[in-house]
Every structure is written in C-alpha cells, then in structure tokens.
C-alpha positions as CSV (number, residue, x, y, z in Angstrom):
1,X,120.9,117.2,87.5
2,X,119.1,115.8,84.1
3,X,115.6,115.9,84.6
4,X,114.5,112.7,82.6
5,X,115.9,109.7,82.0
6,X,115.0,106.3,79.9
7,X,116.3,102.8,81.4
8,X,115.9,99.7,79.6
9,X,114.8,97.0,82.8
10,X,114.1,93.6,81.5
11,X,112.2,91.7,83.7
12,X,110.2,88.2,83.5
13,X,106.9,87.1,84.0
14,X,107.1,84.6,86.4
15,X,108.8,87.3,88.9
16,X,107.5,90.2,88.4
17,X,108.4,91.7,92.3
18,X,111.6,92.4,91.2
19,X,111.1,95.3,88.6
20,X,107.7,96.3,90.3
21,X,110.0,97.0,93.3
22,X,112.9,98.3,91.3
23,X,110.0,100.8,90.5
24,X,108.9,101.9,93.5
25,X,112.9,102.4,95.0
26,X,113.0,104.5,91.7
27,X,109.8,106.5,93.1
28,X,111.5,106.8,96.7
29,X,114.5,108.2,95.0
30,X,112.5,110.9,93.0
31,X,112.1,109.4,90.0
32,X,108.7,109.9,88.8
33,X,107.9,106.9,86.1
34,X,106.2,108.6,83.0
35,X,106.1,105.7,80.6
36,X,106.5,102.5,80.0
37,X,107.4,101.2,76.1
38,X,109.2,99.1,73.5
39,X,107.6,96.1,75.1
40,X,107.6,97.2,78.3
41,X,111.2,97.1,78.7
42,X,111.8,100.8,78.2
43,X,110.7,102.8,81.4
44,X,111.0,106.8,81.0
45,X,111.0,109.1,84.7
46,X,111.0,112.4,85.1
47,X,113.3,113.8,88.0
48,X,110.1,114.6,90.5
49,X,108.7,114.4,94.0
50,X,109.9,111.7,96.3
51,X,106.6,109.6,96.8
52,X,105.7,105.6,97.8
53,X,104.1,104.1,94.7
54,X,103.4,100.7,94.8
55,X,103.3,98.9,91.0
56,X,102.4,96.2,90.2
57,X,101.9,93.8,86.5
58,X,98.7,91.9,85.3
59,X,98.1,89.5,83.0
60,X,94.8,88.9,82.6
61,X,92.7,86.5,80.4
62,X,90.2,89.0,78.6
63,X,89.9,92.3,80.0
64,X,86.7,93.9,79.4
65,X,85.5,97.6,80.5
66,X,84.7,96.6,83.9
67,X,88.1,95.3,84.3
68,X,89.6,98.6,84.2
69,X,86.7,100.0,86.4
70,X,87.5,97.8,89.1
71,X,91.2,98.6,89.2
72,X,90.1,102.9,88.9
73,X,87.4,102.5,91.6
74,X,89.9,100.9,93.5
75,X,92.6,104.1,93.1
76,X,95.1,102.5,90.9
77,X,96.0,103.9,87.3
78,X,97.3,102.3,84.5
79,X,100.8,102.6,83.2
80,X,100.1,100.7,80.4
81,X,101.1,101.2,76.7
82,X,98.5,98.7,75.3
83,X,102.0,96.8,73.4
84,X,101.3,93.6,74.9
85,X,99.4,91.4,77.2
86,X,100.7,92.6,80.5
87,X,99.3,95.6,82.0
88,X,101.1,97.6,84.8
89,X,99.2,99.8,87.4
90,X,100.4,101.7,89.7
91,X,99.0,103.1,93.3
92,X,100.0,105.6,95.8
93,X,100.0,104.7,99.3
94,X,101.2,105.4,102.9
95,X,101.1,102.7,105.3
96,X,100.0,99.4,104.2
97,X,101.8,98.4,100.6
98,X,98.3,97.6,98.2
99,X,98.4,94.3,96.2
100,X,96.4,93.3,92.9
101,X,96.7,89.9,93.9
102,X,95.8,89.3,97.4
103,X,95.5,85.2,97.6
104,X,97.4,82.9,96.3
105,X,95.5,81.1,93.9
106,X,94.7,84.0,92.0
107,X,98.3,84.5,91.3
108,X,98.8,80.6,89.9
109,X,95.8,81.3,87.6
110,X,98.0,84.4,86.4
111,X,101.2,82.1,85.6
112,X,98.5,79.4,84.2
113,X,97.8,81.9,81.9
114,X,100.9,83.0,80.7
115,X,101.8,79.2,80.4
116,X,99.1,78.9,78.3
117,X,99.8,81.6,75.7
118,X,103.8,80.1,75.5
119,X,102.1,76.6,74.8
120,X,100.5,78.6,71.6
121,X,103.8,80.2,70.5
122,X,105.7,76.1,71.2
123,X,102.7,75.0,68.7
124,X,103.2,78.3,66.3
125,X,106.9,77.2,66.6
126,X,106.3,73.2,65.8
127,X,104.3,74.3,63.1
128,X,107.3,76.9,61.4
129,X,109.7,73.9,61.8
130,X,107.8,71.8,59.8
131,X,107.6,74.1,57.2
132,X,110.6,74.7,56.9
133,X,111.9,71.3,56.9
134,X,109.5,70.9,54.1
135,X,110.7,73.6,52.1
136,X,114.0,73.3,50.4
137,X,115.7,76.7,50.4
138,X,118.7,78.6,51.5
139,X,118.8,79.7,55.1
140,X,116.5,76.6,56.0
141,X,119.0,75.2,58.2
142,X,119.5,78.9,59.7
143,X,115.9,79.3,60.4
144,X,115.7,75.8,61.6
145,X,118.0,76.4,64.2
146,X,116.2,79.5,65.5
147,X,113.3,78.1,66.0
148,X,114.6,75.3,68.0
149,X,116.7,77.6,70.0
150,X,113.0,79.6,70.5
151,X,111.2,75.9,71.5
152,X,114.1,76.2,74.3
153,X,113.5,79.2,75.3
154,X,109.7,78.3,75.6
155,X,110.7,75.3,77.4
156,X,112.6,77.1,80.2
157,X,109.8,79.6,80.3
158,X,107.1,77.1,81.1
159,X,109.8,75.5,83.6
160,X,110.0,78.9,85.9
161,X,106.2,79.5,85.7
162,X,105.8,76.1,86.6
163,X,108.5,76.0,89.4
164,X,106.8,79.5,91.0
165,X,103.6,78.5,91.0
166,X,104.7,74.5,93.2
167,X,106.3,77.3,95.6
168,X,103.3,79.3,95.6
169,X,101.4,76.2,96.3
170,X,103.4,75.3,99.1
171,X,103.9,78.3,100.4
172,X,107.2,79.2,100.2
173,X,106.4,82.8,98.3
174,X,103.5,85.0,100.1
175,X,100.8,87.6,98.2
C-alpha cells in the first residue's frame, strides 16, 4: 500500500465543514494529514494510525502571539503553511467533537471578514479596469474581460457568505 499520498481538495470559505470533515474521515481511514500547501488546496497524508482528529479553518482579523497561545493552551495545533489568511488547526479527541467557533455570532463575524477582504480585491478590481480602459494597448480588451469575469466571481463570493451567514442568523445551520 503507498505510504503517502498528495490530494488536491478545493474547498470554499463560506463552507468550510465539508473539507474539515473530509479531513477527519481521511484520519478515520488512516490517513495521517502531514501538510497542507499550494494555497491550501494541496493536502499531503502519510498512511498512519487510525485516530479522531477534529479540524477545523480560521480566519481571523489580526492574529497576534496570544492568538496562537490560546488555540495551544487549548490542545489544538496548527496545520498551517502561513500561504494565506486562513489558518487550519487541528485537535484530537474522543467523545465530544471540539469546535473553534462555539456561538454563532462569532462565526458571522468570521464570514464578515472574509466579505470584507473580497470587497478590497472588487475595489483592486474596479481600479485595474479603469486602467486599462484608459490605456490603449493590445490585450486590453483580453484583460478587460478577466477582470470582469473576476468582479463576478467576487460578486458570487460575497452572495454565499452573505446567504450563510442569514441561515446562521436564523438558525438554520448550528456551531
């Protein structure tokens, strides 16, 4: 049997449950995940010990030291490659599955954030446009279209952050 393997998992950021628990079936199986890169689409496991691992992905605002020292104290260790805003911890447990996020406000205030930094890249985006509708070369039209098809991209971004966090809200989705 091969002893490591590397599977690219994309995942999005306004449901995150499904590859944390794609993780954690990965662990039952014996599939010990080593790391996480290429912007954290690229997850590499070593063929290991059949365990329950619970993950789970952050997004916070600005993480200082104590940050970290809150998630260590607690018994959960970072997965994380430092490639992007998201960081991914993971936990070992027995009985009761350990959250990060254990009320649902918290978890809006994660989304608001992430909607946040897409409303940055839409203004990066405007901004590009307008440059190059300005500028009078080649592949204008070419890079016009890109970005447009990247300020729909945004758009449906913003649109599933938004539409999780009115079913968090009304409780449709639990912590």
């Amino acid at each position: 049997m091969k002893e490591v393997k590397k599977v690219w998992h994309w995942w999005w950021g306004w449901n995150t449950q499904k590859v944390e628990n794609w993780l954690e079936e990965m662990e039952k199986n014996g599939w010990n995940l080593t790391k996480v890169d290429f912007a954290q689409v690229r997850f590499s496991f070593k063929n290991g010990k059949v365990r329950k691992m619970r993950y789970c992905w952050d997004y916070p605002a600005m993480p200082g030291d104590n940050y970290f020292e809150l998630f260590k104290e607690d018994g959960w260790e970072s997965m994380d490659n430092k490639m992007g805003p998201w960081f991914i911890w993971r936990k070992p447990y027995e009985n009761e599955r350990p959250n990060i996020y254990t009320d649902t406000k918290s978890l809006i205030e994660k989304n608001n954030r992430q909607i946040r930094t897409v409303i940055f890249g839409v203004l990066v985006t405007l901004f590009l446009i307008a440059l190059v509708s300005i500028a009078n070369f080649s592949f204008s039209k070419l890079i016009s279209a890109i970005l447009i098809l990247s300020m729909v991209f945004y758009g449906y971004i913003i649109v599933q952050l938004c539409q999780y966090n009115k079913k968090l809200k009304t409780n449709a989705i639990k912590c």
